[in-house]
N, CA, C and O atoms as a printed pandas DataFrame, in Angstrom:
     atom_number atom_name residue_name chain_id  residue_number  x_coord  y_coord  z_coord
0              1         N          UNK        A               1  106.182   46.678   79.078
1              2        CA          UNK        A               1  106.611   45.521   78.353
2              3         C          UNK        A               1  107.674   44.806   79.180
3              4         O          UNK        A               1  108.591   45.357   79.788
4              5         N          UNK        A               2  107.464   43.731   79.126
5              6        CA          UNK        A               2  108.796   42.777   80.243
6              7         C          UNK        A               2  109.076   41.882   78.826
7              8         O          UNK        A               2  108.393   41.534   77.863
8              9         N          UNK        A               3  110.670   41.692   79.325
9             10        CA          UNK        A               3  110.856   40.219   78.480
10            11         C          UNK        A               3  110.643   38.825   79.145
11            12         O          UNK        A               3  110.727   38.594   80.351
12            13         N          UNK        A               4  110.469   38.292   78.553
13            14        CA          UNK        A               4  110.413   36.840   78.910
14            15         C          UNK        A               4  110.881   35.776   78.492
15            16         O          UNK        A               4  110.664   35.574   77.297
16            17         N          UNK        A               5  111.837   34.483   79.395
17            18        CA          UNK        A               5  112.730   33.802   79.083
18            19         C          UNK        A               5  112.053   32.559   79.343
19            20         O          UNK        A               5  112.572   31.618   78.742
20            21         N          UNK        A               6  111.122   32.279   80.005
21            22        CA          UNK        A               6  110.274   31.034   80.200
22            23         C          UNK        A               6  109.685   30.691   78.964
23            24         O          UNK        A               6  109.688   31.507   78.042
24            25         N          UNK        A               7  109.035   29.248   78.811
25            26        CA          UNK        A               7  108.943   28.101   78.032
26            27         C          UNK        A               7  107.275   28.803   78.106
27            28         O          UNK        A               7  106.959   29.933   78.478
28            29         N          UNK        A               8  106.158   27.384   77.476
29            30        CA          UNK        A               8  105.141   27.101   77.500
30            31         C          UNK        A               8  103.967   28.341   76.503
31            32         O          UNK        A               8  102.806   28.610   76.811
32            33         N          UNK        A               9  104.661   28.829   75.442
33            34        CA          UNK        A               9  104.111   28.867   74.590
34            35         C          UNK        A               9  102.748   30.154   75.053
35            36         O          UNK        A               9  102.906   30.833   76.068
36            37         N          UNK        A              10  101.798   30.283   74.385
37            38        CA          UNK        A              10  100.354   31.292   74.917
38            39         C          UNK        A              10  100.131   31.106   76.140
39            40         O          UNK        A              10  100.208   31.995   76.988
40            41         N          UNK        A              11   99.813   29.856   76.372
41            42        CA          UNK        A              11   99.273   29.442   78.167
42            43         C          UNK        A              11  100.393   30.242   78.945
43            44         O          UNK        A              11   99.990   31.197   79.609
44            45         N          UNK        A              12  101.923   29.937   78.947
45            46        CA          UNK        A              12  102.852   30.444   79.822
46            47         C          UNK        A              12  102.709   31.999   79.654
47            48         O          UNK        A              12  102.925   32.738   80.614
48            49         N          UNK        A              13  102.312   32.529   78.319
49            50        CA          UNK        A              13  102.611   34.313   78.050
50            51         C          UNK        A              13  101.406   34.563   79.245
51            52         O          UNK        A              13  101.601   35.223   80.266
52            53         N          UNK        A              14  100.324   33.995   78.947
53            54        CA          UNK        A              14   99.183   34.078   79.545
54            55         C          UNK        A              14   99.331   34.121   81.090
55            56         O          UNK        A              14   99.096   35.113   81.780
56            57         N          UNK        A              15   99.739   32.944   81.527
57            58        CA          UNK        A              15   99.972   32.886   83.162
58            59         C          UNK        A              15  101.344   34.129   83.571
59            60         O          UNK        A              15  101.347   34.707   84.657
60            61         N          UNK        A              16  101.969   34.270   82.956
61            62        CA          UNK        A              16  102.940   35.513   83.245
62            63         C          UNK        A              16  102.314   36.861   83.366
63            64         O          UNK        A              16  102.410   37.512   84.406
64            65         N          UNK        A              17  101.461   37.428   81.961
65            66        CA          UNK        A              17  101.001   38.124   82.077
66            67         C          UNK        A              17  100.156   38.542   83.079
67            68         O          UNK        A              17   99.935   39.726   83.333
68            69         N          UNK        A              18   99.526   37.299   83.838
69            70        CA          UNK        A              18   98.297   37.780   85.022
70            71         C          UNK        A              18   98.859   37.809   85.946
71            72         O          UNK        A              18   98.356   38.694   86.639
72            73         N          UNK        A              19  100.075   37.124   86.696
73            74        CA          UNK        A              19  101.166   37.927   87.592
74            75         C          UNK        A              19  101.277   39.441   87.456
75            76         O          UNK        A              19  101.611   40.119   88.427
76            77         N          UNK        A              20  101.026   39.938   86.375
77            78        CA          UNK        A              20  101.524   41.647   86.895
78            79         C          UNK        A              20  100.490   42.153   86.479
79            80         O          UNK        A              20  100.600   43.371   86.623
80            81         N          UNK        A              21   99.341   41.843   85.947
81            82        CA          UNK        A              21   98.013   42.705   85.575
82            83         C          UNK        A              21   97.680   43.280   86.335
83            84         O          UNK        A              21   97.885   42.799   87.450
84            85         N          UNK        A              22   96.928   44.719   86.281
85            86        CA          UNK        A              22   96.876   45.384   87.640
86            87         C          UNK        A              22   95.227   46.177   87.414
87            88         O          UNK        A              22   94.677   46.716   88.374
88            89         N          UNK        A              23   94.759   46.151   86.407
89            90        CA          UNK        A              23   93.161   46.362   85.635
90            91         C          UNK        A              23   92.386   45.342   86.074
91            92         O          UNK        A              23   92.677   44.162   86.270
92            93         N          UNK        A              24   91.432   45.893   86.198
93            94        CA          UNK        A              24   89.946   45.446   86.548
94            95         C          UNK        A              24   89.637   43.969   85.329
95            96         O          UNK        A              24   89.111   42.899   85.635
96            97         N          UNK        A              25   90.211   44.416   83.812
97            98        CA          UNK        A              25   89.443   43.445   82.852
98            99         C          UNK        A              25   91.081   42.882   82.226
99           100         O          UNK        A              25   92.130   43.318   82.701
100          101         N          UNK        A              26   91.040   42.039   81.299
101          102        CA          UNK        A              26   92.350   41.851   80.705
102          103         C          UNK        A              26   91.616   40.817   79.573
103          104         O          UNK        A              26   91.031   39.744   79.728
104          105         N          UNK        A              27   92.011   41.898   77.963
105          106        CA          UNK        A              27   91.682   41.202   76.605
106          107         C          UNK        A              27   93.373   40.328   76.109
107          108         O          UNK        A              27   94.554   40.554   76.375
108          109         N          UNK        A              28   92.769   39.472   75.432
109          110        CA          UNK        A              28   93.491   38.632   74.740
110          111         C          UNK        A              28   93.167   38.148   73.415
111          112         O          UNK        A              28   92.331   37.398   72.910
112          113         N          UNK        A              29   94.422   39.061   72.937
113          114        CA          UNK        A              29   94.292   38.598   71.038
114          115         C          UNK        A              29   95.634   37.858   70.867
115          116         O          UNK        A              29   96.747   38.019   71.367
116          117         N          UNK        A              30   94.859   36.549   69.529
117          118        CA          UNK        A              30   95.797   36.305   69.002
118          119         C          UNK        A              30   96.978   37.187   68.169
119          120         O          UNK        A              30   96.494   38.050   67.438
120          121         N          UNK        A              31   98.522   37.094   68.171
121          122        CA          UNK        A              31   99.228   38.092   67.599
122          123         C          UNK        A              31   99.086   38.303   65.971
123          124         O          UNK        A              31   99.567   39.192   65.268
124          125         N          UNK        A              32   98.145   37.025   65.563
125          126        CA          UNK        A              32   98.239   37.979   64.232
126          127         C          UNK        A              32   96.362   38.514   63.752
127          128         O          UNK        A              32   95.859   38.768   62.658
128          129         N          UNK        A              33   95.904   38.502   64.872
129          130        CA          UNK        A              33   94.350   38.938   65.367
130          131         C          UNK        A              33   94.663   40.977   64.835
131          132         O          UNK        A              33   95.567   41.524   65.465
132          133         N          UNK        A              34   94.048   41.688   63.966
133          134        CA          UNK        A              34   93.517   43.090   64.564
134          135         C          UNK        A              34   91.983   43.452   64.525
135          136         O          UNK        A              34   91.234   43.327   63.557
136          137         N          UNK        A              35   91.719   43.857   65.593
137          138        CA          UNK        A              35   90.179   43.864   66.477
138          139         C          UNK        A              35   90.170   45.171   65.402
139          140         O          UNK        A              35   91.033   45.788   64.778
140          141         N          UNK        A              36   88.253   45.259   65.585
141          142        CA          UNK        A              36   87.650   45.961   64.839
142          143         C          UNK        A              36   88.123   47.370   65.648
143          144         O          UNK        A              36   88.642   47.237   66.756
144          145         N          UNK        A              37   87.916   48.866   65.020
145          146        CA          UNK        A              37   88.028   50.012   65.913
146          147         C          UNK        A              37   87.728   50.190   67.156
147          148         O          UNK        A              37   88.465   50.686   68.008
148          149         N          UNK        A              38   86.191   49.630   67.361
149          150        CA          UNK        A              38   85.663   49.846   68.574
150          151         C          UNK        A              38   85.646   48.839   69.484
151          152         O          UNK        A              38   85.032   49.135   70.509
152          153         N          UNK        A              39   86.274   47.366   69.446
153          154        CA          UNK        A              39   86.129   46.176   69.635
154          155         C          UNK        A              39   86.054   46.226   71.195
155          156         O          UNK        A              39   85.234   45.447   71.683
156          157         N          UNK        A              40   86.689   46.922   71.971
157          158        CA          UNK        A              40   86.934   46.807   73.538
158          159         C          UNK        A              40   85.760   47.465   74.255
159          160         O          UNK        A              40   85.276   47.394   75.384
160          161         N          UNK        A              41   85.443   48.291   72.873
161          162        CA          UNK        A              41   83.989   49.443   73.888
162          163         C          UNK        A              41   82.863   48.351   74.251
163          164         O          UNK        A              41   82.318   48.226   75.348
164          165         N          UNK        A              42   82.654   47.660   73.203
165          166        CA          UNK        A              42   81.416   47.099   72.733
166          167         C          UNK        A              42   81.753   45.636   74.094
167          168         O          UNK        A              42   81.017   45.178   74.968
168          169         N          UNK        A              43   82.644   45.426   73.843
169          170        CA          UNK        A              43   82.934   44.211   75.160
170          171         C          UNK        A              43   83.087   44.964   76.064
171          172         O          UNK        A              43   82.129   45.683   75.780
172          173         N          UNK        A              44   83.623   45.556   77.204
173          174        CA          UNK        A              44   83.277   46.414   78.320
174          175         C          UNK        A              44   81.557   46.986   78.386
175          176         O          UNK        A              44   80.829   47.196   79.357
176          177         N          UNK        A              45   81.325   47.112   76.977
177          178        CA          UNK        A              45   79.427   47.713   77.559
178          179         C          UNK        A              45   79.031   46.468   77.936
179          180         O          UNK        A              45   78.107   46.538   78.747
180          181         N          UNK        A              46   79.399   45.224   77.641
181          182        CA          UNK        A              46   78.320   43.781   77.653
182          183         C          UNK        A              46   79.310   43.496   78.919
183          184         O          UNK        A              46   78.795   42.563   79.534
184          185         N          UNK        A              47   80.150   43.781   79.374
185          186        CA          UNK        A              47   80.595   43.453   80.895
186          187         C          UNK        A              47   79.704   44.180   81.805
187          188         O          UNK        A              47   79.240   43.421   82.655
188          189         N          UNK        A              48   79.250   45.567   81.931
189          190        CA          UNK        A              48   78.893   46.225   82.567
190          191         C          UNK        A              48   77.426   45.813   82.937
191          192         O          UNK        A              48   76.874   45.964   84.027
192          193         N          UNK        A              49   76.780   45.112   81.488
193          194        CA          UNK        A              49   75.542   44.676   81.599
194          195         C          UNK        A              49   75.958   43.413   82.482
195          196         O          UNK        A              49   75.456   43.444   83.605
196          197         N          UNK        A              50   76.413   42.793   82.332
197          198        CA          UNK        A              50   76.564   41.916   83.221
198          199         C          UNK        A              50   77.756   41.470   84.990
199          200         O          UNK        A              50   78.328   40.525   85.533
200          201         N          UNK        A              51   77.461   43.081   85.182
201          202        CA          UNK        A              51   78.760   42.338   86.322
202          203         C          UNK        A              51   79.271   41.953   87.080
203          204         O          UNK        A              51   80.413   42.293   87.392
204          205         N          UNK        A              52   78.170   40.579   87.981
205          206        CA          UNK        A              52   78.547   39.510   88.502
206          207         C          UNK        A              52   79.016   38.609   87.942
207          208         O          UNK        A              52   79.224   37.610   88.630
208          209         N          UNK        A              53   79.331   38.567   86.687
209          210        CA          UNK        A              53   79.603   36.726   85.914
210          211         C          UNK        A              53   80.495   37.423   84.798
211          212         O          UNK        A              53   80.572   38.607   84.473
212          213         N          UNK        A              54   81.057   36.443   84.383
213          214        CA          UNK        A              54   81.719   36.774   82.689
214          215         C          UNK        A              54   80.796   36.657   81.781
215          216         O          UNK        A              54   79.665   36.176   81.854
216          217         N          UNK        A              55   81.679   37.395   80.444
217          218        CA          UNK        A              55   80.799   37.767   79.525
218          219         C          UNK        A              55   81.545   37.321   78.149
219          220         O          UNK        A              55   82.198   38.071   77.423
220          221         N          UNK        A              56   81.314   35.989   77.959
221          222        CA          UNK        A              56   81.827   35.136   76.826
222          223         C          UNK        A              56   81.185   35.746   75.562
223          224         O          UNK        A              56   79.978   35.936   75.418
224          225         N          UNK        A              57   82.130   36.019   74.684
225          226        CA          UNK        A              57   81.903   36.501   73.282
226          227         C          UNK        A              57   83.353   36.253   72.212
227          228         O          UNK        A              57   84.518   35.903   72.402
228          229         N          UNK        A              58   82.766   36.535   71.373
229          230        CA          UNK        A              58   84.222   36.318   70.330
230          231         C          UNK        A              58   83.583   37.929   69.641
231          232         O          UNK        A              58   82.452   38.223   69.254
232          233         N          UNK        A              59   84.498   38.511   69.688
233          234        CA          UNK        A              59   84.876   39.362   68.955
234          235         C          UNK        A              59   85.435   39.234   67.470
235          236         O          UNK        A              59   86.650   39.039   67.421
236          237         N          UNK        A              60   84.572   39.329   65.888
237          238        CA          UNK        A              60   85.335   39.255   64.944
238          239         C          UNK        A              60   86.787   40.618   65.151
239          240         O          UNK        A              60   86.933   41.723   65.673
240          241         N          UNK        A              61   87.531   39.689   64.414
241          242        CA          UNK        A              61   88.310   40.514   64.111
242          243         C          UNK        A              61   88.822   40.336   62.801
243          244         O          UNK        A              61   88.494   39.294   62.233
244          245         N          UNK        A              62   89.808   41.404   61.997
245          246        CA          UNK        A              62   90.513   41.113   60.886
246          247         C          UNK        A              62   92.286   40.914   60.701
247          248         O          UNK        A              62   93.233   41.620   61.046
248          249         N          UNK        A              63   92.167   39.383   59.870
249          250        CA          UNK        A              63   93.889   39.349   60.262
250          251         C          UNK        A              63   94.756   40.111   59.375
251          252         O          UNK        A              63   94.479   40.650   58.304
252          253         N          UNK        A              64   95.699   40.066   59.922
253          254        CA          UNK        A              64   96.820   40.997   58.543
254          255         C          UNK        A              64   97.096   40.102   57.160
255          256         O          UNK        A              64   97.772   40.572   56.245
């Protein structure tokens, strides 16, 4: 976890965050987003099927 003192809202968390990402994939939920149990398996299997290109999906999820 880092703190952060910069401006610009999701886009800026976003561009900060991929400065230090160090994984192969990187998910992004909204903060008041919670993904189903298995939500990351099921997106990593449909990456794998595909992995020259991205693999656009929306994941339901349920909010609090």
């Amino acid at each position: 976890m880092i703190e952060r003192t910069g401006t610009g809202g999701k886009a800026g968390v976003l561009n900060d965050a991929l400065k230090i990402a160090q994984g192969e994939y990187l998910a992004v939920y909204d903060a008041d987003a919670m993904p189903e149990e298995h939500a990351l398996y099921f997106l990593i299997k449909q990456i794998l099927r595909n992995p020259r290109g991205t693999v656009p999906c929306q994941v339901d999820s349920l909010k609090k």
